[in-house]
VEXTIVO-809303 format. One record per residue: residue in one letter; z, y, x of N, C-alpha, C in turn. Coordinates in steps of 0.02 Angstrom, whole numbers, plus 50000, padded with zeros to 5 digits. Layout:
<atoms>
AZYXZYXZYX/...
</atoms>
This chain:
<atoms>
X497925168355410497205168255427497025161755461/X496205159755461496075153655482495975153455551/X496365149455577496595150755682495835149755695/X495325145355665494685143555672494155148955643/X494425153455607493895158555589493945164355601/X493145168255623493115177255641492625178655611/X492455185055632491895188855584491305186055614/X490715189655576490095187055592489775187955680/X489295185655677489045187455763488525193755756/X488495198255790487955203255799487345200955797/X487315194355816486445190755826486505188355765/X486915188855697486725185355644486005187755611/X485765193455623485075196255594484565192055637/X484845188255709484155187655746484275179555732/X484975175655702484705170455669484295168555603/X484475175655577484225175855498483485175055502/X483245177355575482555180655578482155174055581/X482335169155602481995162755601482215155755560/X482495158355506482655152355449482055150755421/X481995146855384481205145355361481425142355286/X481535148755257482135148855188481535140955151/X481065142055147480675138355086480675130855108/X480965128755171480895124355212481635121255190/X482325125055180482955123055167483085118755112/X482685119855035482755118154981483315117754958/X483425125254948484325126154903484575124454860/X484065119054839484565114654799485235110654806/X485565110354766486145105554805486095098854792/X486705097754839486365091654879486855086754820/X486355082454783486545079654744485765072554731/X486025066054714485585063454743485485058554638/X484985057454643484685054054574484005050254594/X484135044254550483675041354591483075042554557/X482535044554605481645047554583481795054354590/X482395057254609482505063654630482125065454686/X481745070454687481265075154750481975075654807/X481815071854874482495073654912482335080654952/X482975085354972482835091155006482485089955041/X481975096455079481825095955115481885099255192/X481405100155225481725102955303481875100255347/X482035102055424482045101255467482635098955497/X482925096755547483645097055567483955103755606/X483155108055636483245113455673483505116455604/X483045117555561483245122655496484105122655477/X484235115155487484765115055446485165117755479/X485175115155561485735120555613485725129555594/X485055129655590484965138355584485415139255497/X485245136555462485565136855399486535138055403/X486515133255443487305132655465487515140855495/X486965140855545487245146255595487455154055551/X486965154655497486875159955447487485159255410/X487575152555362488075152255325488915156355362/X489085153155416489735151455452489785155855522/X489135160955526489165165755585489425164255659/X490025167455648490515164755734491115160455706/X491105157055668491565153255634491605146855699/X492025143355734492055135855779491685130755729/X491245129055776491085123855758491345116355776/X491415116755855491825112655895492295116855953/X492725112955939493185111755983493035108056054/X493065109956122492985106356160493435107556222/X493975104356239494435105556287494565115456270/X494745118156313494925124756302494305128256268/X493865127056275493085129856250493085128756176/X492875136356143492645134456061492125136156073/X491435131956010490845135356019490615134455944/X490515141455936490145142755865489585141755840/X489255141655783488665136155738488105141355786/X488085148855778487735152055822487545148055897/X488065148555929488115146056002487795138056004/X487955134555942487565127855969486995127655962/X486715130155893485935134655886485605135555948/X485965140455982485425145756057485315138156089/X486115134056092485995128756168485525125656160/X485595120956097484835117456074484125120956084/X484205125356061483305129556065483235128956147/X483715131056190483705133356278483585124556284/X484025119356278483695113856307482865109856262/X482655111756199482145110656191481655114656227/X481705121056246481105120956284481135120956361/X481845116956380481875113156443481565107756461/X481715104556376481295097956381480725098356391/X480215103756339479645104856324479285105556418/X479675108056454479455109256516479375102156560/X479715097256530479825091556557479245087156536/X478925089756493478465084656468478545082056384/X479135084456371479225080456315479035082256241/X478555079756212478015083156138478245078756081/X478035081556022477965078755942478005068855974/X478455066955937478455056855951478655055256008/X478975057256069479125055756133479885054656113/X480175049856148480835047156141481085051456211/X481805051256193482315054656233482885050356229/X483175045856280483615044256283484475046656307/X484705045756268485455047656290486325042156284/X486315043656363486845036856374487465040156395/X487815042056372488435046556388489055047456327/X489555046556348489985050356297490085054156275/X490385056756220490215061056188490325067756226/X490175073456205490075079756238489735086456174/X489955094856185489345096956139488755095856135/X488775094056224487825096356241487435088256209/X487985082756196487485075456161487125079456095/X487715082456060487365085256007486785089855995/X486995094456066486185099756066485615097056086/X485495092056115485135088756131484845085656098/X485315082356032484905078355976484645084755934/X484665089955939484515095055888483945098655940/X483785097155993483525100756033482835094856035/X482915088356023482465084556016481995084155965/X482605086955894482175087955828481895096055838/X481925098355866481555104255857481055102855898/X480675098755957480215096955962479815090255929/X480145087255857479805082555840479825077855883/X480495076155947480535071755972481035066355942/X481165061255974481645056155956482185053755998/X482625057055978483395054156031483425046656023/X483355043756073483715035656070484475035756088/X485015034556053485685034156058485895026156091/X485865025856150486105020256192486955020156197/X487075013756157487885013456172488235011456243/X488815015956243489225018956327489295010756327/X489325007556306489715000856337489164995556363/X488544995856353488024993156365488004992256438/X487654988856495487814988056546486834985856567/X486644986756618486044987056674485534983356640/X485534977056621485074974156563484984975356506/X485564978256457485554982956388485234987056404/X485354991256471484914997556444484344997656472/X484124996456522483464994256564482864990256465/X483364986156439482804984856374482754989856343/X483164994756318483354998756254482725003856301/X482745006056330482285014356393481425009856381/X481415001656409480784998956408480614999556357/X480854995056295480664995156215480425001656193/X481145005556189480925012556176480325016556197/X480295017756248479655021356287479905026556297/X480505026356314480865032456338480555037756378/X480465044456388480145047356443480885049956482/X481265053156462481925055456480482585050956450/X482915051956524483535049056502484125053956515/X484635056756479485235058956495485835054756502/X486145056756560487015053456547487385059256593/X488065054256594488475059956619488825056256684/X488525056756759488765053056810489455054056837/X489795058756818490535059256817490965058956797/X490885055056719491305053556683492035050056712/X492175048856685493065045356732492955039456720/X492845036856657492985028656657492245024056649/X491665026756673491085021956665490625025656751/X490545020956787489975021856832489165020756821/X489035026356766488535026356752487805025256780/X487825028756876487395029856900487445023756938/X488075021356946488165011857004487845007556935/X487885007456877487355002656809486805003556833/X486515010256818485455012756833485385008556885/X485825010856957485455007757013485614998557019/X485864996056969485774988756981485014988256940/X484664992956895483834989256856483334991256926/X483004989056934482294988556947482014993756926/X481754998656962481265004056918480935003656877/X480334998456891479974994456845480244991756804/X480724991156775481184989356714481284993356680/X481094999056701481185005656665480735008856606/X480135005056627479685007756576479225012756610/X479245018556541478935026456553479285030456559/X479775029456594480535034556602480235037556664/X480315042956660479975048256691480565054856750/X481055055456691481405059956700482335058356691/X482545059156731483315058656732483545064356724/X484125066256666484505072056667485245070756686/X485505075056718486275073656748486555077356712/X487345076356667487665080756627488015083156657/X488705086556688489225088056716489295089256813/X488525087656811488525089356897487565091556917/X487545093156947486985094156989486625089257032/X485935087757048485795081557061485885081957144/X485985088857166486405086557243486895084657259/X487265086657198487925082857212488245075857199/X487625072057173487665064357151487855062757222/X488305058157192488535052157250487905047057283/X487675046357241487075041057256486475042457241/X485915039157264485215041157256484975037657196/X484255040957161484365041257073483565037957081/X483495031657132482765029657140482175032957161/X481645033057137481035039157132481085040957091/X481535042457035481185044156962481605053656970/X481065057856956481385065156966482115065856928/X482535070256946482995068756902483295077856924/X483605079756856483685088356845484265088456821/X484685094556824485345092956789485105096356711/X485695098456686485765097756636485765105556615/X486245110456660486555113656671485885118956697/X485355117156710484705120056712484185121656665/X484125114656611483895112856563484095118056532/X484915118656505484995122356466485215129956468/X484815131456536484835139856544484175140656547/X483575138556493482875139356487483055146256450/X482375149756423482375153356377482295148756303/X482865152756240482695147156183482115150156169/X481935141156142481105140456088481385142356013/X480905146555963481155148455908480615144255850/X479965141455917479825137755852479955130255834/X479865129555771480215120355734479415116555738/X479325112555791478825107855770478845101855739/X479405100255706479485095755680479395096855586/X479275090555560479145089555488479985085155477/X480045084655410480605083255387480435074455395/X479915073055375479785064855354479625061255437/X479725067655501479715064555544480495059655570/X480285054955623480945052755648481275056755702/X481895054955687482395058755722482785055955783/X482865050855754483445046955779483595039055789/X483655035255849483595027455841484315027855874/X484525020955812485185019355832485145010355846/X485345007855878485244999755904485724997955855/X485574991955845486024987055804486364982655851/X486794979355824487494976055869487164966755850/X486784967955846486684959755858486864956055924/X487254950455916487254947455965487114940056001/X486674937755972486124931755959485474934955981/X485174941555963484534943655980484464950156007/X483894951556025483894959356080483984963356004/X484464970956032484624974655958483704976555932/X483864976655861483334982655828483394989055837/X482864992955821482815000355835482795002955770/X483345006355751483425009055654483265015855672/X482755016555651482375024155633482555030155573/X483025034255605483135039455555482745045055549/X482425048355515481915052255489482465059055489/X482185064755489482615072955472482925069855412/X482445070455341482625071455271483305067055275/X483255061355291483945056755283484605059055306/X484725059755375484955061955420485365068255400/X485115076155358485125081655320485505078755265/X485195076055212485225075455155486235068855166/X486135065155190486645061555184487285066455229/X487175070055282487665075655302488155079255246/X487525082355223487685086955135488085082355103/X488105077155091488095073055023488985069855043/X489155069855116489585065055137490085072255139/X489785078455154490115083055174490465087255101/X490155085255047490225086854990490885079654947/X490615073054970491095068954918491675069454973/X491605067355031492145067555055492845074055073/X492915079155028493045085755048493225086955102/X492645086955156492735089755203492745097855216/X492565100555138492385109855153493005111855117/X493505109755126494095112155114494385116955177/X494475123555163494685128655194495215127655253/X495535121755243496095118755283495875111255327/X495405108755319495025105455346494865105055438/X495155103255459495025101255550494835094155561/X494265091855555494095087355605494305083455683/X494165078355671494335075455756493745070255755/X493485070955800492965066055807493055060655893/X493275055555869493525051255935493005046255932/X492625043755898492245038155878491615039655921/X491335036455970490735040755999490065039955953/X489845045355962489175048755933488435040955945/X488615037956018487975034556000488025028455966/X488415027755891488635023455858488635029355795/X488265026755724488065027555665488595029355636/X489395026655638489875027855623490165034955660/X490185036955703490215042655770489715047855714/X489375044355733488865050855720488785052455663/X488645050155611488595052355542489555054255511/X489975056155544490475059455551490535066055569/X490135065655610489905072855666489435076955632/X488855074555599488495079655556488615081255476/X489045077455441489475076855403490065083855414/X490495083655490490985088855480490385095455504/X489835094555539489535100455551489165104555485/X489035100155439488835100955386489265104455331/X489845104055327490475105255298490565111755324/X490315115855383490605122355409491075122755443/X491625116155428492255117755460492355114355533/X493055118255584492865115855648492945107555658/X492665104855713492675099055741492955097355822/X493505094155831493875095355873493415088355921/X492975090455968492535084456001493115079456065/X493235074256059493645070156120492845065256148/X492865065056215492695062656259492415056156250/X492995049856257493155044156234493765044856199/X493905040156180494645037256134495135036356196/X495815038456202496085038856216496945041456158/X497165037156151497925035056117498185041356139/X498315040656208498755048756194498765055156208/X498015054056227497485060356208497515063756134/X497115058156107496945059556025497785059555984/X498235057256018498975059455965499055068256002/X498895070956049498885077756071498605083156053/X497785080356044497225083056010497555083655941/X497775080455904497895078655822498335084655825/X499055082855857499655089655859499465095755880/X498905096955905498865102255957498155107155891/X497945103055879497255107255832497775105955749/X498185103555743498065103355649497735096755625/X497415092455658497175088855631497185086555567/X496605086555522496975082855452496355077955433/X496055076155463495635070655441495115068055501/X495195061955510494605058955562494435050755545/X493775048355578493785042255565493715035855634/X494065030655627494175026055663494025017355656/X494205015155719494245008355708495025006255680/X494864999155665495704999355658496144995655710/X495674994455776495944992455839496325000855878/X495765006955839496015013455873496625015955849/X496535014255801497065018755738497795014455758/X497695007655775498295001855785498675005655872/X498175006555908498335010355970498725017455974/X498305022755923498665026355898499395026855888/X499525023655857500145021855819500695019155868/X500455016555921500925012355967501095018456009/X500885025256027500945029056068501455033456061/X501745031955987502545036955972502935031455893/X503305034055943504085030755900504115035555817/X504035040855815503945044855758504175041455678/X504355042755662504205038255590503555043155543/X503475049955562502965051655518502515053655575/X502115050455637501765056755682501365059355668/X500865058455630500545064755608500455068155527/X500955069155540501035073755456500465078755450/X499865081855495499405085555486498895082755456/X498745077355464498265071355431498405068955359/X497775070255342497805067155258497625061355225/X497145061055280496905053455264496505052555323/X496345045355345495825040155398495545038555366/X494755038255374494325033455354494475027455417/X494425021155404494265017755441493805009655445/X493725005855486493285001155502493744996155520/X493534988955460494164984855508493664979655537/X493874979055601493324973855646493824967855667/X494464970055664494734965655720495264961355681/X495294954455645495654952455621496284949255613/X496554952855690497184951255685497704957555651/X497054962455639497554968355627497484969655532/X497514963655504497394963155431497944966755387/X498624966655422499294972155405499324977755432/X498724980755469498894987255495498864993955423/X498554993755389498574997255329499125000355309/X499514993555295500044994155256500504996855316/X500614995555377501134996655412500815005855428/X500365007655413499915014555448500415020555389/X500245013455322500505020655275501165020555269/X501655015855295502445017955286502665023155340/X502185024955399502155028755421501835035655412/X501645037755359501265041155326500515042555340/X500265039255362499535039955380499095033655341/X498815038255303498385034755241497795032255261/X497485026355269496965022355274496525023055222/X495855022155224495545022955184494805018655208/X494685013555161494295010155171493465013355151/X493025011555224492435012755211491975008255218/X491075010355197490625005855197489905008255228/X489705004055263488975007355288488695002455341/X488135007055343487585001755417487405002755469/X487205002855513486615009555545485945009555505/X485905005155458485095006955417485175012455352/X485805009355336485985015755290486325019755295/X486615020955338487185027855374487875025055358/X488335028055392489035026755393489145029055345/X489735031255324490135032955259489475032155216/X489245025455189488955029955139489375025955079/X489935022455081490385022855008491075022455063/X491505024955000492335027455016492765026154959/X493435022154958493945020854922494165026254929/X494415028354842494825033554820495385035054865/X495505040454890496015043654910496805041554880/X496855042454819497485041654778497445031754759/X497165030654778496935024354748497945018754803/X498025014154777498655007554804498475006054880/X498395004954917498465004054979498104996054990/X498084992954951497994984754934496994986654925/X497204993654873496624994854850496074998054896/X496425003454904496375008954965495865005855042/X496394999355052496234995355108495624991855139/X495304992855068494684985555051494164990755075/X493654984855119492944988755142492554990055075/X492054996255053491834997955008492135004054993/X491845003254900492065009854885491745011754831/X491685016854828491225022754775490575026554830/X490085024554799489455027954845489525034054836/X489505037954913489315044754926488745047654880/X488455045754871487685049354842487645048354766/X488005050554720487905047754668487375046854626/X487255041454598486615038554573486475036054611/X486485033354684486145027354717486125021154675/X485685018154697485485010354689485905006254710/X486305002954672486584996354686486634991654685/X486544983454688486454978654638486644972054684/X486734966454669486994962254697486354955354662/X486294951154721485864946754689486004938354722/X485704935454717485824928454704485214926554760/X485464925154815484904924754848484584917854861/X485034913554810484634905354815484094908454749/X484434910454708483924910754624483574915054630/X483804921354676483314926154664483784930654596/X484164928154548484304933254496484804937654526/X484804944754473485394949954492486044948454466/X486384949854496486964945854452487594952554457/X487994951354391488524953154378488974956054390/X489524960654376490064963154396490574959254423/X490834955754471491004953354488490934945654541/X490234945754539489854941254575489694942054623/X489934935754665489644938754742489084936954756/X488704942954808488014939654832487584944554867/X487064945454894486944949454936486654954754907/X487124962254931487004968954910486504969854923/X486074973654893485474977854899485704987154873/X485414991154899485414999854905485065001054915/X484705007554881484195013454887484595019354870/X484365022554932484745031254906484435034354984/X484665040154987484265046455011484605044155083/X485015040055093485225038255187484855031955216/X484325029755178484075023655207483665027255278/X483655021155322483265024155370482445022755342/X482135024755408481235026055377481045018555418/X481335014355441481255008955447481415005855517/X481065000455561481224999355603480774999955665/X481155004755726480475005255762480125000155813/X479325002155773479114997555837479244991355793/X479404989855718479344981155726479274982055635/X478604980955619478304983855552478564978855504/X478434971355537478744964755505479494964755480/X479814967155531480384968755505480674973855461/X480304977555448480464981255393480274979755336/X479664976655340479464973855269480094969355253/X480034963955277480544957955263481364964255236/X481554968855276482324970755257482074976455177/X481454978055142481634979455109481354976855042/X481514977354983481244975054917480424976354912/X480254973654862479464978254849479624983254805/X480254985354753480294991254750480784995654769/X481124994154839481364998954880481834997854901/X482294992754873482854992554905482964990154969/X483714992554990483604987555052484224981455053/X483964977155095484294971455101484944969455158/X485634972055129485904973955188486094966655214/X485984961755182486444955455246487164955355214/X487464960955175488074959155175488214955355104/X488714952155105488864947655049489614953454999/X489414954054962489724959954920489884960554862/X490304962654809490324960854733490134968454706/X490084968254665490144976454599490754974054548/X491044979254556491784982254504491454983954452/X491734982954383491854986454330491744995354322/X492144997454380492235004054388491705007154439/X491315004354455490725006754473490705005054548/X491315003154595491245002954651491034997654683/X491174995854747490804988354787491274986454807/X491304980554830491644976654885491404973154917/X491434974054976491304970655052491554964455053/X491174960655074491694952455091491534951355158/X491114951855175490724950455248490254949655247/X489944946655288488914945755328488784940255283/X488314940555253487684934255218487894928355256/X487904930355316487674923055367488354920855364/X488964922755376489494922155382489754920155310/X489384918055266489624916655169489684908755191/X490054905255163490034898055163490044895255090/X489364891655078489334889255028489804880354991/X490614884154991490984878654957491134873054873/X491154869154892491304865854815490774870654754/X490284869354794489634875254733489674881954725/X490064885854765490274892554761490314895854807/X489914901654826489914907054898490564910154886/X491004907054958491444910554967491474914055044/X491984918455037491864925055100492504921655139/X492174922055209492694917755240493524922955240/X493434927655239493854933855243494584933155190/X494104926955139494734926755087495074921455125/X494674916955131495394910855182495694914055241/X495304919155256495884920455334496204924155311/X496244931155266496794932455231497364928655211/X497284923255196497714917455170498104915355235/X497544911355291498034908555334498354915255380/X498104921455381498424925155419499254926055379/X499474924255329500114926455294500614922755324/X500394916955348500844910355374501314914055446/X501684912655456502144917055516501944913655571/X501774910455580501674905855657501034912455674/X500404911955624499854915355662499724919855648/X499514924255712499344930855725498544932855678/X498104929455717497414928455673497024923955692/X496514922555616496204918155597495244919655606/X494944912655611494154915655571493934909155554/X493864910055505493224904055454492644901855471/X492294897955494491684899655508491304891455458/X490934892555444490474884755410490104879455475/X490294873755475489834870355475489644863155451/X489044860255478488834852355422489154847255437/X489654846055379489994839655386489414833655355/X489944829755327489504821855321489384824155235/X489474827755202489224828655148488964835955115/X488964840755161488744846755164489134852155213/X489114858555210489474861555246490394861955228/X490604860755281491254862155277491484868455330/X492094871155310492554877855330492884873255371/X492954878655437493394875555507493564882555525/X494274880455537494824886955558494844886455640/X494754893655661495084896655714495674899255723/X496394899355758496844903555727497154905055814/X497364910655808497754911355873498274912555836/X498984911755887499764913155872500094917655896/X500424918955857500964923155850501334921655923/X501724924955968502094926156002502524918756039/X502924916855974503524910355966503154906355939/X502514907155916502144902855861501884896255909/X501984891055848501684883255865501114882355822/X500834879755859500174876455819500314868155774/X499984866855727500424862455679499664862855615/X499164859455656498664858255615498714855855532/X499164850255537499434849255486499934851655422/X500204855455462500634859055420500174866455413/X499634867655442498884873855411498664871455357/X498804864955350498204862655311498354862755237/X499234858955246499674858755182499784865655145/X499854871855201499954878855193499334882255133/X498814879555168498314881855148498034879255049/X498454873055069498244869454979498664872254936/X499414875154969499684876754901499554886154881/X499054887254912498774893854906497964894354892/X497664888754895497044890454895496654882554858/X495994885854829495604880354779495794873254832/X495674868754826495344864754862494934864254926/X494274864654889493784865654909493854872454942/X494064874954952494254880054999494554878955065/X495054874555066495474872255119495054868255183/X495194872855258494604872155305494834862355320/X494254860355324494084855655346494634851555425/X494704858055448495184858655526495164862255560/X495684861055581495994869655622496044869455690/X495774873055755495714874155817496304878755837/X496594878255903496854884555927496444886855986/X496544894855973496194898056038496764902956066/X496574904156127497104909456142496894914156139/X496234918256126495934921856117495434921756070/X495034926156025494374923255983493404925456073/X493124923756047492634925356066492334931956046/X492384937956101492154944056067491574948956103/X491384951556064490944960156097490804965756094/X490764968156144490804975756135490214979756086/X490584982856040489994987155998490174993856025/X489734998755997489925007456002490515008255967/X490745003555910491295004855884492055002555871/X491864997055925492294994155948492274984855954/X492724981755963492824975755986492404971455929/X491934966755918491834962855859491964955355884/X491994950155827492184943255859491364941555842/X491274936455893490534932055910490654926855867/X490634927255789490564921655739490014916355767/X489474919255794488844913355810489354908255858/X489604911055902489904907755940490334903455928/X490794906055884491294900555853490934894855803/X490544896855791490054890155751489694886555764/X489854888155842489344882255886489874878055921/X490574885955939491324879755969491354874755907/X491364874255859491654871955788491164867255784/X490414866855780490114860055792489974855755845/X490194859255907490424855055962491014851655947/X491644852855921492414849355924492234845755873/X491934844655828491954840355764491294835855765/X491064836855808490374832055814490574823955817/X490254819855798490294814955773490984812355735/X491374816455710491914815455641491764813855606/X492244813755531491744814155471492234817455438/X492424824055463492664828055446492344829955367/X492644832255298492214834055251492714837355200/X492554842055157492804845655118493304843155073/X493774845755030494254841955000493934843254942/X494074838154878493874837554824494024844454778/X493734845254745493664852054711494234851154666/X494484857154652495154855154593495004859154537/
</atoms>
């Protein structure tokens, strides 16, 4: 029998009693493009859940299980906590905390008032969020002041009130506001633990085409954007991810380590809630936590960075440690870990390369399961939604170009967000005039229908007449044994742009510009071969929700500082 499943709940008649069947659209979730997308609510869809899967776990949380029923009541009890707070149809709700059940009832407790969760990432610090609460127009903010590893409430009290905006209301997660260590300004502040012993609200004021959800973008040159997710999207890409990815396999346990206020986190989380099956919730990431969590629940599928998954792995000697796991999706950010793949699966833990945005949702394409490891490895995939829009174009000519041509992807399908909030210009500009959107990334189309990722538009260097992805030369110089890792970055030599290498070393490793350079010609075009090579002992990096990224802007400003007045210039094309 399933250790995660029991019979139904006695209150299943009094969830039945408020589904809003005509509101669900039982169609399945299958996506064509000019297809009518489902419709409904996010409250509906929880109640949908709760009906389907009764007292079945939904999550896992330290010794605590709580069923699709049980997250249902919490949400309704803190929406009309909120509702008491002030908070109506279009009012933002901010939430700055790690993950937890109650992040989730809360975002479900927001859509049942037609409000809007703003998802502020844990790593953000007194000026991140003081903008993200102002911009926003936050009225409420949640976090969790006792967390172990972030002093959430010593951040607040370094902003200025008046930096705050229309923040109105402070919610405390895990303590009571007498028992705060410190004082929480003038701004009222309630726990949490009050909120959600209201009586539940049973009615949905929300519309499907309303917004749901703002997730910040990781820019790090400009203040983030605000990506606006609507119900319909949000629903519809859950279904769709919860369906290609077999997550409703009867044997199916979740782990969700990735935090929720990151697109990747989160469209994982409504994805396994969507699926029926349980979800084992961790805190933060923690190595030998999450190898405990994994042994201790069954684990057989979760998704990661590949700085987490590399941590993972260092925490046991094992040659197979988790034989419960079937496969990782994962994210590679960090490029010194370009062999972790291959070293993940001689240990039996299968990598699996994914693709996504925060404008168009996480997973929304995935490399075959059974697919070579070489293959397996590569960002992209096969789109979740089948029949989405795909196409690759030529963004000097303007033409669409080819199976195998690189150039900047464009997508339409049922996970786009409803645009950007608060900045109308910018949405025009990110999408087509007939719909697509414009992700920035530089990408090819397969034969076989799938994509490939190369990297960021901005990050393409236009060589010897040909956009190349810097990703292919650092692949290259990363093979060389001296170095650990590499990054490419462009800039203007004396006859157009030239490629200049970053490389840190290996352990015993020497630096030997010259002998990079020779390395590099008998492996690569010409015109490929960087211009010159820097050592760093470190790259330039920052913190995302999903982990470590390198500051390319940055290295392309170190790179035209060291080469300024040279005449450094590309090698002749061969």
């Amino acid at each position: 029998m399933d250790r995660y499943a029991s019979g139904h709940s006695s209150r299943r008649d009094e969830v039945m009693a408020v589904v809003h069947g005509d509101e669900l659209a039982k169609a399945e979730y299958k996506y064509d493009q000019g297809a009518v997308l489902p419709q409904g609510t996010l409250s509906a869809f929880l109640q949908q859940l709760a009906v389907e899967h009764g007292d079945q776990v939904a999550i896992a949380w330290g010794a605590t299980s709580i069923s699709f029923p049980a997250l249902l009541d919490e949400s309704r009890r803190v929406a009309q906590g909120l509702a008491e707070l002030g908070v109506n149809e279009g009012d933002r709700v901010a939430i700055w905390m790690p993950n937890a059940p109650a992040w989730l009832a809360v975002f479900f407790a927001c859509a049942r008032l037609g409000a809007i969760l703003v998802a502020i990432n844990t790593r953000f610090r007194a000026a991140e969020v003081s903008d993200v609460i102002a911009r926003s127009g936050a009225k409420v903010l949640m976090l969790w002041p006792a967390f172990k590893a972030v002093g959430f409430l010593d951040i607040l009290a370094e902003i200025e009130p008046a930096a705050l905006g229309r923040l109105e209301t402070i919610i405390l997660y895990g303590e009571s506001p007498a028992a705060s260590r410190r004082p929480l300004m003038a701004i009222k502040h309630v726990s949490y633990r009050d909120i959600a012993a209201r009586p539940p609200m049973t009615a949905d004021l929300a519309h499907s085409d309303e917004g749901s959800i703002i997730f910040t973008t990781s820019g790090t040159t400009n203040a983030p954007k605000f990506v606006l997710h609507n119900h319909r999207s949000i629903i519809c890409h859950a279904r769709l991810v919860a369906s290609a990815f077999g997550y409703r396999s009867k044997r199916d346990i979740a782990l969700l380590a990735l935090p929720l206020c990151g697109v990747f986190g989160f469209a994982q989380a409504m994805a396994n809630l969507g699926s029926g099956r349980p979800m084992v919730i961790q805190a933060s990431f923690d190595a030998a936590e999450t190898a405990t969590l994994i042994r201790c629940h069954g684990v057989t599928t979760f998704h990661a960075s590949d700085e987490m998954i590399a941590r993972l792995l260092g925490v046991t000697n094992d040659a197979t440690p988790f034989p419960s796991v079937r496969w990782v999706g994962f994210g590679a950010f960090n490029p010194t870990l370009a062999n972790l793949p291959q070293g993940a699966d001689s240990r039996g833990l299968r990598l699996v390369g994914l693709y996504g945005s925060s404008e168009i949702q996480a997973l929304f394409a995935r490399q075959r399961l059974e697919a070579p490891v070489s293959e397996r490895a590569r960002a992209g995939g096969f789109v979740t939604a089948r029949g989405a829009g795909v196409r690759v174009r030529d963004v000097t000519t303007g033409k669409v170009l080819g199976v195998g041509e690189s150039g900047e992807l464009e997508v339409k399908g049922p996970s786009l967000m409803a645009g950007y909030y608060g900045d109308e210009k910018a949405t025009r500009t990110a999408f087509t005039e007939d719909g697509f959107f414009r992700t920035g990334d530089l990408a090819h189309r397969r034969s076989d229908g799938s994509i490939v990722f190369e990297g960021r538009m901005g990050d393409a260097l236009r060589l010897g007449g040909c956009l190349v992805a810097p990703s292919e030369i650092e692949t290259y110089v990363q093979q060389n044994p001296m170095i650990d890792g590499c990054q490419i970055v462009g800039v203007h030599g004396e006859h157009g742009i030239v490629a200049v290498g970053f490389v840190t070393l290996q352990r015993q490793g020497t630096f030997d510009e010259t002998m990079l350079r020779e390395f590099c010609r008998r492996g690569l075009a010409g015109f490929k071969v960087p211009a010159a090579f820097f050592c760093l002992e470190s790259f330039p990096t920052t913190q995302s929700a999903n982990g470590v990224k390198v500051r390319r802007a940055k290295l392309r400003e170190m790179a035209a500082g060291l080469i300024a007045g040279s005449r450094l210039q590309s090698e002749d094309s061969e």
